[in-house]
N, C-alpha and C positions, 0 to 999 in steps of 0.2 A: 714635210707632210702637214698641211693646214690641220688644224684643231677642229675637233668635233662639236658642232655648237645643237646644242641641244633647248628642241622648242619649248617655251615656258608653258604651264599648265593652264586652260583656260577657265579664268575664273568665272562662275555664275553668278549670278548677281542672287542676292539675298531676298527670302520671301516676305511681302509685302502684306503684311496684318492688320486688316482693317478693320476699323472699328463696327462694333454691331448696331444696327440701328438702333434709334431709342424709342420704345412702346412712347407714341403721342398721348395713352392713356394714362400715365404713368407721371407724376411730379416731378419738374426736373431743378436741380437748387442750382442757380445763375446767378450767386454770389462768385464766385470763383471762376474765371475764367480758363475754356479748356483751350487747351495748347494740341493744337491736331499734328503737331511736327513731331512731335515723341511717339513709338509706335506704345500706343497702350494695350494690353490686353486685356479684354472688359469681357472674356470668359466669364459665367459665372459659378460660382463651385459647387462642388457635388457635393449632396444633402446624401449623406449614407445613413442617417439618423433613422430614416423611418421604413420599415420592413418594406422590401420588395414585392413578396407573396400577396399583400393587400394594394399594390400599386399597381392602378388600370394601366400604366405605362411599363410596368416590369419589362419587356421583352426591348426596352429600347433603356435598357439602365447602363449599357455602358458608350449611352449620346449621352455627355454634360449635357449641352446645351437644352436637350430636351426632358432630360430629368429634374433641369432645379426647379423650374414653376409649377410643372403637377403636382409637386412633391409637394409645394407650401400649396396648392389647393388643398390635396388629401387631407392633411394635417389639419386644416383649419378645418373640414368636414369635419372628420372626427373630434376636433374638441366640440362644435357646435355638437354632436349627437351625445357625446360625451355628458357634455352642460345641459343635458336637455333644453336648450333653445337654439332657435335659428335664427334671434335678432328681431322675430316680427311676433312673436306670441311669447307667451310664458309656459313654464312646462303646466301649470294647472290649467291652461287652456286645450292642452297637448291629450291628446288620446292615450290612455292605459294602458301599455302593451302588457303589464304583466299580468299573468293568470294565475289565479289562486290556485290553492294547493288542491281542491277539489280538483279543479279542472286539469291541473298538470297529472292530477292520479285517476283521471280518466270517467270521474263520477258523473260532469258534464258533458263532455264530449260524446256525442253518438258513433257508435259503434266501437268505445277504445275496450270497454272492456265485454261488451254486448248488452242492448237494449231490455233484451229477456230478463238479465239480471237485474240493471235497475230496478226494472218493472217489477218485480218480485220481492226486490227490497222496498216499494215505497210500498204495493198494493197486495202482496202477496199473502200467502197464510201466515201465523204465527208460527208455523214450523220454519216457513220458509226463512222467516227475521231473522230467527232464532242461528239458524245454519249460517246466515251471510253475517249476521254479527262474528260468530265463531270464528268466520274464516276470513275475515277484514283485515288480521293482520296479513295474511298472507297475500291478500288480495294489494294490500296498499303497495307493500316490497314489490309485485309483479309490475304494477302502475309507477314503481317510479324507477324500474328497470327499464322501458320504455316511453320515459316523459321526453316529448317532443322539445326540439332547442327552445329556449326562451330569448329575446335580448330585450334587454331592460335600459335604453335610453336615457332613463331618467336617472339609474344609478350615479353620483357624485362621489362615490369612494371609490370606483373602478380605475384599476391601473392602466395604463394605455398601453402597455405592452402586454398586458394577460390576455390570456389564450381566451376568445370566446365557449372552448367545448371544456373549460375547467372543470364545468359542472358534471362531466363525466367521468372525473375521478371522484365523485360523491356517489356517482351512480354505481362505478364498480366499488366501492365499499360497503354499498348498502349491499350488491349481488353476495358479496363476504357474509351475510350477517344472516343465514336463513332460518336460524333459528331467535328465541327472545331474546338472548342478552348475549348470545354465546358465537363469536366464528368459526365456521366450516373446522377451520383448522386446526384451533383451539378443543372444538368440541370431541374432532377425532382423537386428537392425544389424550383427552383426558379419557376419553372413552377405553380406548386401548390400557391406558393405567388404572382405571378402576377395573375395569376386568382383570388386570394381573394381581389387582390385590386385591378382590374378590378371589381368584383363586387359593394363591397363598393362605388366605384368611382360613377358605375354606377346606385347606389339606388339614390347619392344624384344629382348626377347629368343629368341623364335622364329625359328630359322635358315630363309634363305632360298636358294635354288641361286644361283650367280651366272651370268650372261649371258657367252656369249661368243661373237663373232661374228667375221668378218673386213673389216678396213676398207679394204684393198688390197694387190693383189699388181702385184709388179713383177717383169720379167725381164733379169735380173743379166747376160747374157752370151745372146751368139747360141746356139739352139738344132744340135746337133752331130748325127752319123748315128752310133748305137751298134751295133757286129756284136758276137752271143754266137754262138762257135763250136762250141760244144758243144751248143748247143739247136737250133744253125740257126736262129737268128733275129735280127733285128735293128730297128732304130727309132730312137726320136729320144727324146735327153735335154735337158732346160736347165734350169738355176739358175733360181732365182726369191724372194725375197725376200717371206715373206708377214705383215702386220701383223695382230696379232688385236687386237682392241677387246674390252679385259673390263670389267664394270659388277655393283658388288655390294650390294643393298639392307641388309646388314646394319649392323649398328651397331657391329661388331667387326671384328679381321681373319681370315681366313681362308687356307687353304692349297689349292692346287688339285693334288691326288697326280700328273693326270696327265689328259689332251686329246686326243682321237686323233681324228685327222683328215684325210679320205678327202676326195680330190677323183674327179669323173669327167667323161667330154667331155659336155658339152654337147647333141652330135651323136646319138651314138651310145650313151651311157652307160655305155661301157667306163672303167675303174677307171688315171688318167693321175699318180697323186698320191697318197702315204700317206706321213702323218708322224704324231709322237706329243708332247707336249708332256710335261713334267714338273717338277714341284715349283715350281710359280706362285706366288708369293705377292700374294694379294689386299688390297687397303685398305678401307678401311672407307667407304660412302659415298663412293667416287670413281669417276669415269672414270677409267682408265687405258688405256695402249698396250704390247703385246708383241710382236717381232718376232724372228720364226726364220726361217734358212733351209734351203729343202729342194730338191728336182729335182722338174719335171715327165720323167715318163717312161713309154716305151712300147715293150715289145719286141714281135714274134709273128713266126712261121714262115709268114704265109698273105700273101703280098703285095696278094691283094683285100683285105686284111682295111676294113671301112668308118674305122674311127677310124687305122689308120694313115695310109687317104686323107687324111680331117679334119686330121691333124695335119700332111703333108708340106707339103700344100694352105696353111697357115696360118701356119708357124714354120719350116718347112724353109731354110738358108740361099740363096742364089744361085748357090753354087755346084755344087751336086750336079744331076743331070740331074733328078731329080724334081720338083723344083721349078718351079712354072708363072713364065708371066711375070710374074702380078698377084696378088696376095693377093685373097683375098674379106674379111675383114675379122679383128678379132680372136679368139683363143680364147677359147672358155665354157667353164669348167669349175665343176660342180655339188658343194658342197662339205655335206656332213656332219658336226659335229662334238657329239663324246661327251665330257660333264665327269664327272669321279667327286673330289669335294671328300673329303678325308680328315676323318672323325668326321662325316659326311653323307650315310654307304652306305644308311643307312636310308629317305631322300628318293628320291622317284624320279628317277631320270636322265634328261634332256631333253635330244632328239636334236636339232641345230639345223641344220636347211637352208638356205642360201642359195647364188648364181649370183655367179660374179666373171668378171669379163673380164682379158684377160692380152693387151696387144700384145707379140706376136714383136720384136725387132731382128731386122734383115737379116745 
């Protein structure tokens, strides 16, 4: 069986890389002779150096061939704007492009912040001045939230890669700042903390009226028959021992100037009792106890009178004819009393009511 001869692979001949012509406008050094038998590749290399986004050629950045020359145009553009010159003038020859600060905050420009305004500020009343001075800070912050791009050609410190809208992170820092000294942010936290410790302050510190009531009256000595000869009148007096109960929510102590305090019968509501207290001194967050003493008493000219009945009827001794056989039970007396706290005139006064009972001794 003859052998299998097997056809050899056909080889292709190798691509043929020709050289690029050479720009005639362009220097050529003819010290060194070229050698055209060597395949040279006279590709020239990709410039990745200088941003795409500002290359008129961007959409053709992945042709070498047509990316390297534009690139070293751009480049030299920009350093000539950069330098502020273009080779033929100086930049002091060169027109201004920057605008001052009035005009970036819209005091020149017509229509940035409105004419009316101006006009009010240069020609307007003295109220008018008065009001747009006032509000010029606020006016400027608004003027340089919307100050129009600037490019400054002339600048010689500017980096070739910084962003031309930089100036927009100045801008949103100033929108930060809408108060004098203070940011938004800053202001709100402090705000919320002073309010809590305005509160706080104000729980413990916030004066409060103190309480004062009566916890019992006792009668010190049998009740006696009093005659006033000059009025023609007479009645019944007795000792009596009365305990007031004070109670003060504050955190501090306090001074009570003075207490006055009106009893009346029960019965009748004729007026058996007035005394006054004076210079109390209160504690702080405590109950305490104070006791004075003073007279239940009762004069009048009218022997019907009802509360003289009420009283013979209840406290009168045994021994006087008016006096019945049996008591009905004990005195009521309806008592009143008024606090006036020294350095707490300003609080209102609270009139306190209450009903005590009072056994006569015999």
């Amino acid at each position: 069986m003859p052998p299998i001869v097997h056809p050899e692979p056909v080889k292709h001949p190798e691509p043929v890389v020709y050289p690029e012509p050479i720009d005639p406008a362009e220097p050529v050094d003819h010290t060194e002779p070229i050698d055209h038998s060597e395949q040279i590749d006279l590709t020239p290399p990709i410039d990745l150096t200088f941003p795409l986004e500002n290359n008129a050629d961007g959409a053709a950045a992945l042709l070498p061939k047509r990316l390297a020359r534009p690139s070293v145009r751009h480049k030299k553009l920009d350093e000539k704007l950069l330098s502020g010159t273009d080779g033929e003038s100086s930049p002091s020859t060169k027109p201004h492009l920057v605008l001052g600060e009035d005009e970036c905050n819209g005091l020149l420009a017509r229509g940035a912040l409105g004419d009316t305004k101006q006009q009010a500020r240069a020609d307007g009343s003295p109220w008018q001045r008065l009001m747009y001075t006032v509000r010029s800070g606020r006016r400027e912050r608004e003027a340089k939230l919307f100050k129009p791009l600037v490019v400054q050609p002339g600048a010689r410190n500017l980096a070739q890669d910084q962003d031309v809208w930089a100036d927009r992170d100045a801008d949103r820092a100033m929108s930060k700042f809408p108060f004098c000294c203070c940011a938004a942010r800053y202001c709100v936290a402090f705000t919320f903390v002073a309010i809590f410790i305005f509160a706080i302050a104000g729980f413990f510190a916030w004066p409060r009226m103190p309480s004062v009531s009566i916890s019992s009256i006792t009668a010190l000595a049998p009740a006696h028959v009093t005659i006033d000869s000059r009025r023609s009148a007479y009645g019944l007096r007795m000792p009596v021992r009365v305990t007031y109960e004070i109670h003060s929510g504050n955190f501090y102590p306090l001074l009570i100037r003075s207490a006055h305090v009106r009893g009346f019968d029960g019965v009748t509501g004729n007026r058996v009792l007035d005394t006054t207290l004076h210079n109390v001194g209160v504690k702080p967050l405590k109950l305490q106890f104070h006791s004075e003493t003073t007279d239940v008493r009762y004069l009048t000219s009218d022997s019907a009178d009802p509360a003289l009945t009420d009283l013979f009827g209840k406290c009168a001794p045994r021994s006087t004819r008016a006096a019945p056989n049996g008591r009905p039970g004990a005195l009521t007396i309806r008592f009143q009393i008024t606090v006036d706290v020294r350095g707490l005139g300003w609080l209102k006064q609270p009139i306190v009511t209450l009903n005590q009972k009072v056994e006569c001794p015999e």
